[in-house]
SESE-212404 format. One record per residue (C-alpha): x, y, z; residue number from 1; residue in three letters. Coordinates in steps of 0.05 Angstrom, whole numbers. Layout:
<atoms>
ATOM      c1      c2      c3    n  res
ATOM       X       Y       Z  NUM  Ala
...
</atoms>
This chain:
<atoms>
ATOM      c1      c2      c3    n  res
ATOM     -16    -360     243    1  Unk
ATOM      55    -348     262    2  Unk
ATOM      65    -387     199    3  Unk
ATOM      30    -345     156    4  Unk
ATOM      60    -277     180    5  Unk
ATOM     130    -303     168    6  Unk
ATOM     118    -327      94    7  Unk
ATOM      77    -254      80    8  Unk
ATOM     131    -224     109    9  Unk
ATOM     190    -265      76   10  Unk
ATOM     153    -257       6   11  Unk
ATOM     148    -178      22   12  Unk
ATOM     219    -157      30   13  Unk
ATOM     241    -214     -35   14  Unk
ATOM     197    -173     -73   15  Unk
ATOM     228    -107     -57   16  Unk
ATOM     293    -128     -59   17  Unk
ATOM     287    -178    -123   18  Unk
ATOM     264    -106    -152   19  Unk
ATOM     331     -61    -126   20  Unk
ATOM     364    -110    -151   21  Unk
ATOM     338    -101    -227   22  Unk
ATOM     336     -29    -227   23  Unk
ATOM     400     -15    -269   24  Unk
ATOM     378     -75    -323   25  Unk
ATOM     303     -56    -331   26  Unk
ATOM     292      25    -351   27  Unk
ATOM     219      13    -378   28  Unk
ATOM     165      54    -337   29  Unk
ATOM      96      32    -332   30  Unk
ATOM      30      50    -300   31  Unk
ATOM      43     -13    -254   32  Unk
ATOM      71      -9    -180   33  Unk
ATOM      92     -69    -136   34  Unk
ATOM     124     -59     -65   35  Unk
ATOM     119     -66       5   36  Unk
ATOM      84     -25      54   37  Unk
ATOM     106     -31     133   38  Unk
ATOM      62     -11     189   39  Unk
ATOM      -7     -36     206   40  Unk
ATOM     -13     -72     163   41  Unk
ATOM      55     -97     141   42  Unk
ATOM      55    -122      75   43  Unk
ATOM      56    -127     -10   44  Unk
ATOM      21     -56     -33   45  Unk
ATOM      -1     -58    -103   46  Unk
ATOM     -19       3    -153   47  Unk
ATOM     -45      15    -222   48  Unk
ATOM     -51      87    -249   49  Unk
ATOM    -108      92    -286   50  Unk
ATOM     -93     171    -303   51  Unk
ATOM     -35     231    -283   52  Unk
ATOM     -90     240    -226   53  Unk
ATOM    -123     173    -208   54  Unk
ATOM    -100     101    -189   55  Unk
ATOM    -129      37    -155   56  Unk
ATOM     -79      13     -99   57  Unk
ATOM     -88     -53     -57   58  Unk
ATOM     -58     -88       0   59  Unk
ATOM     -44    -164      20   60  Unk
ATOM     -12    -158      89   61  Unk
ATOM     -11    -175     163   62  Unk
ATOM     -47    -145     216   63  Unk
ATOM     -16    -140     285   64  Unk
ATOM     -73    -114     322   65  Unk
ATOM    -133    -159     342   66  Unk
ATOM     -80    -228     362   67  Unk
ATOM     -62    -219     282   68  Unk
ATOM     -99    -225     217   69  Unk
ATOM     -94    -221     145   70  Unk
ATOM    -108    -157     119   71  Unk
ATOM    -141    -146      43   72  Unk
ATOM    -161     -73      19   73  Unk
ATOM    -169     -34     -51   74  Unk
ATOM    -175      32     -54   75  Unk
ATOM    -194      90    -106   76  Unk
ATOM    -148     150    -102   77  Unk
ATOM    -141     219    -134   78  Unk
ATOM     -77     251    -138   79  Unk
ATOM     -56     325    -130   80  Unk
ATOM      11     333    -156   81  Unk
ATOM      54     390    -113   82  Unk
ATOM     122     428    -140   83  Unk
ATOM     184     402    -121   84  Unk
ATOM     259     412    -145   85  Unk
ATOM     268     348    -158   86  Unk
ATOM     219     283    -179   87  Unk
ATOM     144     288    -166   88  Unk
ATOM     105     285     -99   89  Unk
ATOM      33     282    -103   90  Unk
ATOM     -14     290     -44   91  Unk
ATOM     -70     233     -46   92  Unk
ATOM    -134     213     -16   93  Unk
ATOM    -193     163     -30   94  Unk
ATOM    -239     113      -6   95  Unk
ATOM    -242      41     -13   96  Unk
ATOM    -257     -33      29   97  Unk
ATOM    -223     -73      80   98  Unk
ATOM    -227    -150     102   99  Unk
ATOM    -187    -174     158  100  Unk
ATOM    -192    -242     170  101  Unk
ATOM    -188    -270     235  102  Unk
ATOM    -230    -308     291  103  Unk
ATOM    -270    -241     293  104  Unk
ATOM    -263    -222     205  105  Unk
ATOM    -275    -146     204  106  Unk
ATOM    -308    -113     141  107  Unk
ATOM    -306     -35     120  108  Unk
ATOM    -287      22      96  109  Unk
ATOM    -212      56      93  110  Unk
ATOM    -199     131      77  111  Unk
ATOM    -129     133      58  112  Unk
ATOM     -86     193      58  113  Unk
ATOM     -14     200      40  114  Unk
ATOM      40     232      10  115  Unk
ATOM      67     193     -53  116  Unk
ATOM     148     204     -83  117  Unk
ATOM     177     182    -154  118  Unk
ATOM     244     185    -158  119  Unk
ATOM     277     218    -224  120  Unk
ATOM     309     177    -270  121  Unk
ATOM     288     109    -240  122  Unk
ATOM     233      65    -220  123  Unk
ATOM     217      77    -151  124  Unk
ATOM     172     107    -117  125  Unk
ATOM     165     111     -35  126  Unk
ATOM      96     126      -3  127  Unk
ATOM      68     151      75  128  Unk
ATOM      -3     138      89  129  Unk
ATOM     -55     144     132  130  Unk
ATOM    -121     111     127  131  Unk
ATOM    -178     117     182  132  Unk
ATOM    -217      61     186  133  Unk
ATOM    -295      43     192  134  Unk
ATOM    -314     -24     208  135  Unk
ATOM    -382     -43     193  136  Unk
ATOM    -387    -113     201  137  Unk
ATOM    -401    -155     249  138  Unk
ATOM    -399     -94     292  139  Unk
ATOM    -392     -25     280  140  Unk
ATOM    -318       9     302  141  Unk
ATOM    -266      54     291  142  Unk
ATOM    -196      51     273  143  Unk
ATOM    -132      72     237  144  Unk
ATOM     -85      36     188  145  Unk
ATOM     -15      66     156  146  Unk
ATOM      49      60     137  147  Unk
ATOM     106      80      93  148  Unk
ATOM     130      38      37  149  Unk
ATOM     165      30     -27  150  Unk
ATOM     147      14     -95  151  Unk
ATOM     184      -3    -163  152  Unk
ATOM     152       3    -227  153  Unk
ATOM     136     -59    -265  154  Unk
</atoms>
């Protein structure tokens, strides 16, 4: 397991900073997002706009809590877009599905809530979120997952 952690973790923060590293070269936007999240769980966070207002996001990460897991979730989110100087910032919410996979796997449901930023004139994008949790199987329970992270478009 401690195995596993290190490699998500390793592969994570290449990702990010493979990504800073092409900003200047690449000035193509997208509707794509790939990043890294850090909190519970820490991680790769994935996003595909679907609409100004809507996107899909998912997580592969690791756990801390329970003696460690791998985390999976997807979510459905709406987007309300708030007046700044400078960039945009859109408040989010949505629902979507966890798995955490461990000697007890967990299965339910995650309400995310967050505050999203894109940066003008660039490709990146940095996110907070908070996402109670409701596990359904093999037991019910409660819980909460978050973070803050960043994100380049791809």
């Amino acid at each position: 397991m401690k195995t596993l952690k290190l490699a998500t973790l390793t592969l994570a923060f290449a990702l990010l900073f493979g990504a800073i590293s092409t900003l200047d070269a690449q000035s193509r936007y997208s509707n794509t997002e790939l990043g890294v999240i850090l909190g519970e769980p820490t991680g790769i966070s994935f996003k595909a706009w679907q609409s100004d207002r809507t996107a899909f996001d998912a997580g592969v990460a690791w756990s801390f809590g329970d003696n460690g897991s791998v985390h999976l979730h997807a979510d459905y989110l709406r987007h309300n877009w708030l007046d700044v100087e400078s960039g945009s910032l859109a408040f989010y919410y949505g629902l979507g599905g966890r798995v955490k996979f461990a000697d007890d796997s967990k299965v339910g449901a995650r309400i995310p809530v967050g505050l999203q930023y894109l940066f003008p004139d660039n490709r990146l994008s940095m996110f907070f979120e908070v996402a109670p949790t409701f596990d359904l199987i093999p037991e019910t329970s409660f819980g909460v997952n978050g973070g803050i992270g960043v994100r380049i478009f791809i």
